[in-house]
N, C-alpha and C positions, 0 to 999 in steps of 0.2 A: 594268254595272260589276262586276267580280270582285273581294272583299277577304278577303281570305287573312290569317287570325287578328291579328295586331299591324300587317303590312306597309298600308302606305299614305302618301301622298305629301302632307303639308301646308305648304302657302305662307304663312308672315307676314308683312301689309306693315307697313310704320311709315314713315311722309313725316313724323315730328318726327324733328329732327336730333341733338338734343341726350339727357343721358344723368340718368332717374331712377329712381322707381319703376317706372314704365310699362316701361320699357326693359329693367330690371333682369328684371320678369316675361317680358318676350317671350323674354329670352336664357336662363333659368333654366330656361323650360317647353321651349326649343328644345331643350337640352343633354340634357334628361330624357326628353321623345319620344322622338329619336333612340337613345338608350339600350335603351327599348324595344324597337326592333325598325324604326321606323316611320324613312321620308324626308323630311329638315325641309329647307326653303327659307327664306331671309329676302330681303324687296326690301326694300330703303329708299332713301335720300337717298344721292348719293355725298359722301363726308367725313362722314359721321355717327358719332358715337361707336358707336351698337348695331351697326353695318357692320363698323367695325374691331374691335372685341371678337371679335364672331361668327366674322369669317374667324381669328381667332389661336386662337379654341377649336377651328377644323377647320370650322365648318357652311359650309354652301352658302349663300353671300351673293350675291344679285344686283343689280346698280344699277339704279335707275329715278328720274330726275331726275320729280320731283311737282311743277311750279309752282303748278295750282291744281288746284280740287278738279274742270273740267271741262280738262283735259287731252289733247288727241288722242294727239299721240305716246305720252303716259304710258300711258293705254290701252289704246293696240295693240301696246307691249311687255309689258303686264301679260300679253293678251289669248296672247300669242307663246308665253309663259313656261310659260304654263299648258298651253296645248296639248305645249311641247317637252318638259316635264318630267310629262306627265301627272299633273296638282295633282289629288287629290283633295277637299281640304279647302283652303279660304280663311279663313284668321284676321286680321280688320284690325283697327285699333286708334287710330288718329285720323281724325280729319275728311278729310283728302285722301286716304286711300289707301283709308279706309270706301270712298267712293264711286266711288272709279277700280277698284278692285278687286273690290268687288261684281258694279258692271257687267258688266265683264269676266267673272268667272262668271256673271253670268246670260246672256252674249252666247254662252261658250266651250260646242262641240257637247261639251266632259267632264262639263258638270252636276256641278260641283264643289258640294258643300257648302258655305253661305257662314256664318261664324260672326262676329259684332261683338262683338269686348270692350269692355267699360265702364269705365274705370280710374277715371273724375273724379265726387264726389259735386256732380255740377252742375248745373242743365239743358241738354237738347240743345237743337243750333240745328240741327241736320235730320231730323225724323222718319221720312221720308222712305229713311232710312239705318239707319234701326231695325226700324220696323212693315212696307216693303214688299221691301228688298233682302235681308237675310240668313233662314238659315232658325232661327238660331238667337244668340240676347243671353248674354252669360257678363259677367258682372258679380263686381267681386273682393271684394264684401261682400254682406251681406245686407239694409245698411242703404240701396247703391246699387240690390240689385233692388227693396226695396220703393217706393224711388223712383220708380222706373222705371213701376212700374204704379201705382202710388197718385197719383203727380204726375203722369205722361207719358201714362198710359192706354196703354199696355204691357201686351196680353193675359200676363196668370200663365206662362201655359204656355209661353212663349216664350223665357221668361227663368229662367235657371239662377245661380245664384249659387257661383263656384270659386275659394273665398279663396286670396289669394295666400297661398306659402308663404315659408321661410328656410331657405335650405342648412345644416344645420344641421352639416355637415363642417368646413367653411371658415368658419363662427362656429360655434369650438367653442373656449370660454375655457380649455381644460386643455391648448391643442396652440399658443396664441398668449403669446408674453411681456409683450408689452406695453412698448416701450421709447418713446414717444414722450415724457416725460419726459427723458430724457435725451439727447434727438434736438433738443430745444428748449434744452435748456439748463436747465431746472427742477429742482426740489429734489424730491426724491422723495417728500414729504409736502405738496406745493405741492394743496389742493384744486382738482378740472380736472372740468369742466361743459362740456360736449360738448353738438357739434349738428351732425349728419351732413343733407345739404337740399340742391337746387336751390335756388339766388338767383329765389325768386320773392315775391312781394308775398304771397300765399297762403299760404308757408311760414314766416310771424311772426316773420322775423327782428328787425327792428324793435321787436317787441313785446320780446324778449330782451333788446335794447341799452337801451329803457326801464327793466326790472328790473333793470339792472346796477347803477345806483349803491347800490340799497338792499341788493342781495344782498353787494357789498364794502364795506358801514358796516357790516353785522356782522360777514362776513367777507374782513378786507383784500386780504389774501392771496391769494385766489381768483383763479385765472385761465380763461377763456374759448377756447376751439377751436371755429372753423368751417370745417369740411369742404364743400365743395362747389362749382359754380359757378355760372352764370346771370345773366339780363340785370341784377338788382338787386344784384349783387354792390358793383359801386363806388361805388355811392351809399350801402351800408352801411359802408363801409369809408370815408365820406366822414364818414357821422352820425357813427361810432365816433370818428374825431378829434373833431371838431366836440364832442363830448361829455365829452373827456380820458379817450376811457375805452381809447384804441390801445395804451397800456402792459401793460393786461389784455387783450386781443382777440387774438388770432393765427389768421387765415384760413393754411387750410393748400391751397386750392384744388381743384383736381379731385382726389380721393385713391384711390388704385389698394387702397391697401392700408385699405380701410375698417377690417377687422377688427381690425387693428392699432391703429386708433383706439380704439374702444370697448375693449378689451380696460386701455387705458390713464386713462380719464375715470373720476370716482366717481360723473357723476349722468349720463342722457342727458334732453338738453331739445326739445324740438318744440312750441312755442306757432302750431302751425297753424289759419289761419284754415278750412282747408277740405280733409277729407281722406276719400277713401274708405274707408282701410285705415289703410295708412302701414306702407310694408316697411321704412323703418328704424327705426322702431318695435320690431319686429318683430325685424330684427336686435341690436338694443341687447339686446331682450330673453334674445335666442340665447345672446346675449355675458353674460350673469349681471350685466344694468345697472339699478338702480334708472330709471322712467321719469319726467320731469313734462312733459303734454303737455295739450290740451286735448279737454272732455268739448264733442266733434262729431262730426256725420256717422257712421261705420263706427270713430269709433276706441277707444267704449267697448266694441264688439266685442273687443278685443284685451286691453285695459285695465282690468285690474280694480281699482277705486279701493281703496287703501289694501291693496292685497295684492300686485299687483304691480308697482304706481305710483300717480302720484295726479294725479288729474283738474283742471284748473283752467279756469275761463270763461274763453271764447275772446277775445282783446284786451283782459286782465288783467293788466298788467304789476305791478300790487300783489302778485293771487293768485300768480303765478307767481314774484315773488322770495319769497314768506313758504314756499311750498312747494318751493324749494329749499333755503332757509335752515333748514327742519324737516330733510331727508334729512342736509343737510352737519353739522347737529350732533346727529345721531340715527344713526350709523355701521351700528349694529346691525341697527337699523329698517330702512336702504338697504341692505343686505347680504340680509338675508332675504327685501326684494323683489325684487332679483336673483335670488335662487335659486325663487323662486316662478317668476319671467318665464320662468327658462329650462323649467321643469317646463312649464309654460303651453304653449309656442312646441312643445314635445316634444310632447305631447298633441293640438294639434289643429291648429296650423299649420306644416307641411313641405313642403320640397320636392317630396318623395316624393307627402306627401296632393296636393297639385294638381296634379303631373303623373300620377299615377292618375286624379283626377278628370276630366281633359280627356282623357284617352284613352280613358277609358270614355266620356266624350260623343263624341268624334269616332266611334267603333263602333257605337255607338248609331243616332246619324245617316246614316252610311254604312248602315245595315242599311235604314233606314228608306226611305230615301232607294232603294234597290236595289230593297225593296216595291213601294215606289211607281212603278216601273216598269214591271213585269211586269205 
């Protein structure tokens, strides 16, 4: 195998269909390889959100219908793919395309390099797709690699930890107005507590619609924005009536223009039950946003309590209204951890840093891998 300074050809699968973090980093890292120098591929689901993003930014999107995770056809288009487009590098990233994909490079005569990223702080349900298929684990926290080997028994050396980054161009608060106030109809001093998420059970929406009454008996006036979509959407938007609390709530649903959101909100909330990282976290903070999210998993990595948000126990709907109810009448307080968050996100978590970091790995590998040939 010849690899010639930056050039080389990497495949991303994703068989989730839907659009979050996970998705957010496949498309951010694609955008940045290729930038580099290198040839990116994405396979996914046909009709998936990362599909249609991908092909509107220009990259090479290929379809592969995934039903399950042992798949023939899926396979022997995977298997096609790689041979057609001579894949160097295999990057998969859930459960059905881990293991349609891997295979497939272990089957294809290219000896692609097989890499599994780990987005979820969860355990795995196939080890199998860790310890014997890929040649290399890239986990987007530190808190998931430790996991990894301390819980999974995940040799150390297998596993690299390449925190996700934040485009910090496109959340850049000094280049965004921020008019979603006025897009709603709201008074320009109307306090607005944002929450950018997939509709999942894991992403404490629930927990937020709990802290609502107590967060508007101090402050009336407050109103609520949910950005996002997913399967628990309408049951939330079920409790929200159920609750009287629809008068304050406004789902704004799948949002194109996230940055636009945050730019507009005074606190960002994330009562997540269970998070590796958390890139909108991460963006909020881009966006010079005071945080209140909970102190789990990878996300005190990012969060630094009382500096540049504040931590609350995870399905704490008390903790989490009295800590927003401090930021909302403590202006000054939320203002400078804003500006902490963005200095933070500038410092160690960029775009930039993780797409240098995976292409120093992908070089690395490839080199090794060429060694190990000869």
């Amino acid at each position: 195998m010849s690899i010639i300074t930056t050039m080389y050809t990497v495949l991303h699968t994703e068989s989730s269909t839907g659009w979050g973090g996970q998705e957010n980093r496949i498309y951010n890292e694609a955008l940045g390889i290729k930038k580099l120098g290198a040839r990116v591929i994405i396979a996914c689901q046909p009709g998936s959100v990362l599909g249609q993003r991908a092909a509107e930014a220009g990259l090479n999107v290929s379809l592969c219908r995934m039903r399950k995770s042992y798949d023939l056809p899926a396979l022997l288009s995977l298997l096609a793919l790689i041979k057609k487009e001579k894949v160097d590098v295999i990057n998969t990233h859930s459960g059905k395309d881990s293991l349609l994909a891997a295979i497939a490079g272990r089957l294809s005569s290219r000896r692609p390099v097989i890499v599994r990223t780990r987005h979820l702080a969860l355990p795995i349900t196939s080890k199998f797709t860790y310890s014997v298929l890929p040649h290399k684990i890239v986990t987007v926290s530190e808190r998931v690699r430790q996991y990894l080997i301390n819980e999974e028994g995940i040799s150390p050396e297998k596993v690299e930890a390449v925190p996700t980054g934040v485009n910090l161009e496109r959340f850049n608060p000094a280049l965004i107005n921020g008019d979603i106030r006025s897009k709603l109809g709201l008074k320009d001093n109307t306090p607005l507590i944002g929450m950018v998420a997939i509709f999942r059970i894991k992403k404490g929406h629930h927990v937020l619609l709990e802290a609502m009454p107590e967060i508007l008996r101090e402050v009336p006036e407050a109103m609520f924005i949910l950005a996002g979509n997913g399967p628990t959407q309408e049951k939330i938007r079920t409790m929200a009536a159920d609750k009287g609390l629809d008068k304050h709530v406004i789902f704004l649903g799948l949002c194109p223009d996230v940055p636009n959101v945050l730019k507009s909100i005074d606190i960002f909330v994330l009562p997540t039950l269970q998070e590796a990282l958390g890139t909108s976290i991460l963006e909020a903070m881009a966006m010079e946003k005071p945080v209140v999210t909970s102190n789990i998993d990878g996300v005190p990595e990012i969060v630094k309590d009382g500096v540049t948000g504040l931590l609350v126990k995870p399905g704490d709907p008390a903790g989490l209204a009295r800590a927003v109810i401090s930021l909302l009448r403590d202006r000054e307080k939320a203002r400078s951890m804003g500006l902490e968050g963005r200095k933070f996100a500038e410092a160690r978590y960029t775009v930039d840093r993780m797409v240098e970091g995976m292409h120093r790995l992908y070089l690395s590998l490839l080199r090794n891998l060429k060694k190990s040939e000869k």
